[in-house]
C-alpha positions in Angstrom: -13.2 -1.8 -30.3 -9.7 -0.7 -29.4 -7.7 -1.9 -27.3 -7.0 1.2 -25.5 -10.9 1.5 -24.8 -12.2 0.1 -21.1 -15.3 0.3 -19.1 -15.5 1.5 -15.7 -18.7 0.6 -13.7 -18.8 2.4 -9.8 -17.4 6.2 -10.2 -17.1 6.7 -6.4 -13.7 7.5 -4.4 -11.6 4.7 -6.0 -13.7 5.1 -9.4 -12.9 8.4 -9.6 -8.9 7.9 -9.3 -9.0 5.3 -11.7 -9.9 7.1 -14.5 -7.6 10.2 -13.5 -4.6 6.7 -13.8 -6.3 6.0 -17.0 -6.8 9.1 -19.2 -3.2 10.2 -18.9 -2.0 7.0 -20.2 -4.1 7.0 -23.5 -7.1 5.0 -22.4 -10.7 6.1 -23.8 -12.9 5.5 -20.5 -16.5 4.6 -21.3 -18.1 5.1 -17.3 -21.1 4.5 -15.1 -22.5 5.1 -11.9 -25.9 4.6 -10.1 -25.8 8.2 -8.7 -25.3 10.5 -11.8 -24.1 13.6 -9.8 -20.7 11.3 -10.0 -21.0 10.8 -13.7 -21.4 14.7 -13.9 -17.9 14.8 -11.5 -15.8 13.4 -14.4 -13.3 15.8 -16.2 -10.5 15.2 -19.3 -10.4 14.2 -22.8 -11.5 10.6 -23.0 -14.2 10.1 -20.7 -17.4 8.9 -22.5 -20.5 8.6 -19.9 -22.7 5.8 -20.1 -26.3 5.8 -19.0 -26.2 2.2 -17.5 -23.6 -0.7 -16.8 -25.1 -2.4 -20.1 -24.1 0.7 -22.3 -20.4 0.1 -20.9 -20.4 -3.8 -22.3 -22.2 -2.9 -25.9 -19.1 -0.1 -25.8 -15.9 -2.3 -24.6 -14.8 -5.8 -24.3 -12.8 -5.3 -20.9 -14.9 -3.8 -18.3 -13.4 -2.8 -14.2 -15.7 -2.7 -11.6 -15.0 -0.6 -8.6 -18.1 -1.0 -6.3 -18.8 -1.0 -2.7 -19.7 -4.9 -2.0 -20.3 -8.4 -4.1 -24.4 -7.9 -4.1 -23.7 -4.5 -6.0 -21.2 -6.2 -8.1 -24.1 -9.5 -8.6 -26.5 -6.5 -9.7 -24.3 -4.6 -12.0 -22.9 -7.3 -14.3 -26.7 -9.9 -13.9 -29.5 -7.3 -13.0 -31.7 -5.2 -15.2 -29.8 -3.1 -17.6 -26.3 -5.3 -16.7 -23.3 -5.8 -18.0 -24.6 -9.7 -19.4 -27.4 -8.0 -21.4 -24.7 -6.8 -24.1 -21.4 -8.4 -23.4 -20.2 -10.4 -25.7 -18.8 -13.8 -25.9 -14.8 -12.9 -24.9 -15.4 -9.9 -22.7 -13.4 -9.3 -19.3 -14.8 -8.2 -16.4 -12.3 -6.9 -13.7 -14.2 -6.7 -10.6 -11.6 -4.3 -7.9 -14.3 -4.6 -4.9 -13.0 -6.2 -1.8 -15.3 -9.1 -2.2 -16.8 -11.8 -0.9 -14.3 -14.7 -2.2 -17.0 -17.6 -2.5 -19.4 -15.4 -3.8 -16.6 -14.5 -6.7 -15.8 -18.0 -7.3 -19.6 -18.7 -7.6 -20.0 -15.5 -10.6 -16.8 -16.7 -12.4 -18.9 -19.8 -12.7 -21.9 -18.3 -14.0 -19.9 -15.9 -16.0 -17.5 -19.1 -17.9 -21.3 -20.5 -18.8 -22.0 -17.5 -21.1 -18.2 -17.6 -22.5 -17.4 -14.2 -20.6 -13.7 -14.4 -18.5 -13.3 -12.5 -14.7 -10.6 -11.7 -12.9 -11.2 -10.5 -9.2 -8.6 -8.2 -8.6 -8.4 -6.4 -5.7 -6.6 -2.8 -4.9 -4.4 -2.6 -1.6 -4.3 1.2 -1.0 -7.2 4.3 -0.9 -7.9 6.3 -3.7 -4.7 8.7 -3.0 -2.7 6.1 -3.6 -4.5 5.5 -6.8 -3.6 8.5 -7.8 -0.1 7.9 -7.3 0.2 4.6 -9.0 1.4 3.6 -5.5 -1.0 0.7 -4.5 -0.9 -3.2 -5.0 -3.7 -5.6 -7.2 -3.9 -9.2 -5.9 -5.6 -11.3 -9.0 -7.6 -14.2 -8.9 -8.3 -16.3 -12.5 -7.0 -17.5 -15.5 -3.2 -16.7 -16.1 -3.8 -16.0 -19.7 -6.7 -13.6 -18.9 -4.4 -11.7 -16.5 -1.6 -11.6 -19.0 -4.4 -9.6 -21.4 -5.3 -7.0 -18.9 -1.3 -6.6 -17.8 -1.3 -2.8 -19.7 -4.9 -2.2 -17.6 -3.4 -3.0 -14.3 0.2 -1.1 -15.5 -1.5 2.0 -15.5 -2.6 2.5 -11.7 -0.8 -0.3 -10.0 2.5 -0.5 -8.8 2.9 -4.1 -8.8 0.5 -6.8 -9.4 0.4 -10.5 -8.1 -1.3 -13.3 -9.8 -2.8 -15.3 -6.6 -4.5 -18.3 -9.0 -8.1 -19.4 -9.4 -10.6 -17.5 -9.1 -11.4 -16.1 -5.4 -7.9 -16.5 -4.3 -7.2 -12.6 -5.2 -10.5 -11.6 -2.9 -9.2 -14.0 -0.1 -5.5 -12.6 0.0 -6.9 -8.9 0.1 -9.2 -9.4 2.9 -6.1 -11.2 4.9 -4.1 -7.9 4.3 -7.1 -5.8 4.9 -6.9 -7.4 8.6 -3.7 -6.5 9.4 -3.7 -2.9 7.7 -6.7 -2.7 9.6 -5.0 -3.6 12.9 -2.1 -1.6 12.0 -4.6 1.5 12.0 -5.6 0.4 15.4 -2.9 0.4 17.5 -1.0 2.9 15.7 -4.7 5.3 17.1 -4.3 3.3 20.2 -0.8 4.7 20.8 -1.5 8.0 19.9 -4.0 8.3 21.9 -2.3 6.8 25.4 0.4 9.1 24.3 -2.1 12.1 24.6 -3.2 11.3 27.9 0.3 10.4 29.3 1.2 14.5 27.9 3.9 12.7 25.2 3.9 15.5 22.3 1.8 13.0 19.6 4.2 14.4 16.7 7.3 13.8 18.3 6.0 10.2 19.4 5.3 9.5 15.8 8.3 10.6 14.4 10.3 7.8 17.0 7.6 5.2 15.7 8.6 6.2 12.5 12.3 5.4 13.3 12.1 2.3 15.2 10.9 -0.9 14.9 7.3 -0.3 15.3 7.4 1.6 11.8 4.5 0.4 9.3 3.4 2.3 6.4 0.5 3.2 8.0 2.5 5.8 10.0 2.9 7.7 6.9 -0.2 7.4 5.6 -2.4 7.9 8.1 -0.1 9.3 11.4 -0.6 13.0 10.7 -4.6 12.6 9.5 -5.0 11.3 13.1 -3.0 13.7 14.7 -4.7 16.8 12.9 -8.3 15.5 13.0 -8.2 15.2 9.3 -11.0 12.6 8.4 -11.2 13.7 4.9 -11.8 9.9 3.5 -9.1 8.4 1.6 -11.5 5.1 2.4 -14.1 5.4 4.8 -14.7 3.7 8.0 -17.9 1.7 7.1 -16.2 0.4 4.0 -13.5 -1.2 6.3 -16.3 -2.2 8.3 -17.9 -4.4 5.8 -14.3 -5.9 5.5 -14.0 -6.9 8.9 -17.0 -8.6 8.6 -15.9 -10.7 5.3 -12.5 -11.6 7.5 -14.8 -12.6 10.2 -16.6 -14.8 7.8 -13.5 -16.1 6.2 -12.2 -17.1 9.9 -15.4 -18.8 10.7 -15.4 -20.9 7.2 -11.8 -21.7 8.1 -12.1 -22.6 11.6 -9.7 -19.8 12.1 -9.8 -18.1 15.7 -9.7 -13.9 15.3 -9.9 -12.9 18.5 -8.1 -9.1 17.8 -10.2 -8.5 14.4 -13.6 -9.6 16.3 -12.5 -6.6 18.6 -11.9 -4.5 16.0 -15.2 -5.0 14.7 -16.6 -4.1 18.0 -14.9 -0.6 17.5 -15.8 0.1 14.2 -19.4 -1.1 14.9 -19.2 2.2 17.5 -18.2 4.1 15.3 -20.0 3.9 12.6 -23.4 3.9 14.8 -21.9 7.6 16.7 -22.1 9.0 12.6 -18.4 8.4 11.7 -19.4 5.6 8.8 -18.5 8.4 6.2 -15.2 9.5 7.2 -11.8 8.2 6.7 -10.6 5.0 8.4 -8.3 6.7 10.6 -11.3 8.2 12.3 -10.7 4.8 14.5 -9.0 7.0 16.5 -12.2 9.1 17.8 -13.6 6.2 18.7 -10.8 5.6 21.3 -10.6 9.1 22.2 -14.4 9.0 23.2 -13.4 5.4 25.1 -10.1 8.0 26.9 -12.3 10.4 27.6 -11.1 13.0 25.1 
């Protein structure tokens, strides 16, 4: 096996970019995914498609997964026709899900039992920014395991941190998650008071742009909200489910979240009035619907 062979598992929005970061910079992609309409989806020189998660291990010795929660993760790598059934003693999983932290430290565990190393390495941006090269990777695990996947994460990632043991990349992504999250919030909440006060929303961003209030999340995701343009970058249930694993985290720390529990509450909405499948800055419909919009 070369080293400039890897295994994808999860071909979905973030999946997908991935291996547009990877075959440009010389990597042979061996890939999977449950639904094989996404398989089909792949183009470019380099992509090999793999008929289950099992077929990716007997092919590579470093393996990313880019699923949608820690049980999907659990069944990929332990269930039938998984990633333990042919990886051998050495391999690497990289697991990119915004997971569960204790349920990560609890597969590293299993996983050091059969001899097979994990990092859990979570992505801070949406699939655009994949694209770009312009997100962040928080890793939890062994230094020298990170050290052997540095080229992996130099392909897609801007910069990388090493967080520490296992879990502690998982629990630093949700902590960012909340405040992106909240960011996306009040940035939809202003826009939308400044629609009903009759301040032009474009001008209003531009001065948010230029003042202190500025966050990144003006440029990513000011103009989708402004033009309606739910296209999903990440959708709105997927930020759901990581409210919910804050939430958790707050309650296992005895941390108070009084702003993200009401948060949830407004992603709950929206996802239940059919919005689940659109882009996170569809937050803002559910406060137009609140305005009266």
């Amino acid at each position: 096996m070369s080293d400039k062979q890897i295994g994808l598992v999860g071909l979905g929005l973030v999946g997908t970019a991935l291996v547009e970061r990877f075959l440009p910079a010389g990597f042979e992609v061996f890939g999977y995914d449950t639904d094989q309409s996404k398989i089909d989806a792949q183009q470019g020189d380099g992509f090999v498609a793999c008929k289950s998660a099992a077929e990716v291990a007997e092919k590579t010795r470093r393996i990313i997964l880019s699923l949608p929660n820690s049980n999907i993760v659990n069944k990929a790598i332990e269930g039938k026709n998984g990633i333990l059934e042919t990886a051998e003693p050495g391999a690497i999983i990289i697991d990119t899900t915004t997971a569960d932290p204790d349920m990560s430290v609890k597969l590293a565990g299993r996983l050091q039992k059969r001899s097979i190393r994990f990092l859990d390495a979570t992505i801070l941006g949406s699939s655009q920014q994949v694209r770009e090269a312009d997100i962040l990777v928080m890793v939890g695990g062994a230094l020298p395991v990170y050290d052997l996947c540095r080229d992996i994460f130099q392909a897609f990632a801007l910069r990388t941190f090493h967080l520490g043991s296992s879990g502690k990349g998982a629990e630093a992504k949700l902590i960012v998650n909340l405040v992106l999250g909240l960011n996306r919030l009040v940035l939809a909440e202003g826009l939308v008071l400044a629609q009903k006060a009759g301040v032009d929303p474009n001008v209003l961003l531009d001065v948010l742009k230029a003042g202190g209030a500025y966050s990144r999340v003006m440029d990513i995701k000011g103009d989708k909200m402004i033009n309606s343009d739910f296209t999903p970058q990440a959708r709105l249930s997927q930020h759901l489910k990581d409210v919910d694993l804050i939430l958790d985290m707050g309650s296992r720390t005895t941390t108070p979240l009084p702003t993200t529990a009401l948060h949830a509450q407004l992603l709950r909405t929206g996802v239940a009035t059919g919005m689940g499948d659109e882009d996170n800055s569809a937050i803002i419909k559910v406060l137009r619907q609140l305005a009266g919009i």
